[in-house]
N, C-alpha and C positions, 0 to 999 in steps of 0.2 A: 241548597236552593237559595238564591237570591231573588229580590225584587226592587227596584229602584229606577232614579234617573239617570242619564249619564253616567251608566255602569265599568266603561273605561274598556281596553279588551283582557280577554282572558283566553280560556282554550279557543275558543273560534269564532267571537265577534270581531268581526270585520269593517270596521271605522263607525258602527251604527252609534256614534254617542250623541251627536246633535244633526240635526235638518235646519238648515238657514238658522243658526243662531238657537234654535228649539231644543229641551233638552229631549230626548227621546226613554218613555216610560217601558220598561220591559221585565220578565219573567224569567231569569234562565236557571238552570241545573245539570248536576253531572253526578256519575258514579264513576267508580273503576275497582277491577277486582284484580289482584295477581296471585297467582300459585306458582311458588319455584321447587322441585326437588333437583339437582345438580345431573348432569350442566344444563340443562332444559328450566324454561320461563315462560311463562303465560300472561298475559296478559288482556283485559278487555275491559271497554267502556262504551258508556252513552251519554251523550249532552245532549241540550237543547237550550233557544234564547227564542223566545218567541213576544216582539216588541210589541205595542199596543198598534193596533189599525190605525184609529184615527191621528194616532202622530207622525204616520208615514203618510197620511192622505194629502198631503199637497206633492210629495215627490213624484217625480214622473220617468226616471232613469229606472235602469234597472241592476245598479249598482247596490240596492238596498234592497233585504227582502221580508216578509212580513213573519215567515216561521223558516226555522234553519235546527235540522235533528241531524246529529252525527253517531258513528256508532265504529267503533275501532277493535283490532284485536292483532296481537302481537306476537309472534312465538323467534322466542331467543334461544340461541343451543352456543353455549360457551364452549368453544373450540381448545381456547388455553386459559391462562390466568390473565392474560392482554389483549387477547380475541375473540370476539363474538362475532356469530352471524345472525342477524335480524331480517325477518320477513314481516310485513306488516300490508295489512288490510284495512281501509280506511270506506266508510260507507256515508256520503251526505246526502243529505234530501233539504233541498227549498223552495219555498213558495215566495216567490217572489213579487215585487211590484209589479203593477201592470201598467 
């Protein structure tokens, strides 16, 4: 878990570091777990970046959003020693500017 300004991007903030010159205060965090027994892999995670209200409060796009939860999960089946095949499920939720 992190907390700061102009947190810079990571797994999935998306350009939220400053508004007009501002830096932008925010919350984010993640996990992730993996389980491998051969050739099968597992994979799963969750993040979150949730910026402060009021430093969004002058935007009016909605190119920026006020809470942003992600939640993934992965499953690999190594075909060979050079081949994998990967399926991946990827789940976001935003609440956005208005």
């Amino acid at each position: 878990m992190a907390q700061g300004k102009a947190l810079g991007a990571e797994f999935f903030r998306f350009g939220q570091d400053f508004v007009g010159g501002n830096e932008i205060n925010t919350s984010v965090g993640w996990a992730d777990l993996s389980y491998s027994f051969k050739p099968w892999s597992f994979h799963t995670g969750y993040g979150f970046d949730d910026p402060k209200d009021e430093d969004l409060s002058s935007v009016s796009d909605t190119a920026h959003y006020l809470n942003n939860q992600r939640t993934f999960f992965n499953v690999v089946y190594g075909l060979s020693s050079g081949f994998k095949y990967r399926n991946r499920v990827h789940l976001c939720f935003y609440k956005m500017v208005k």
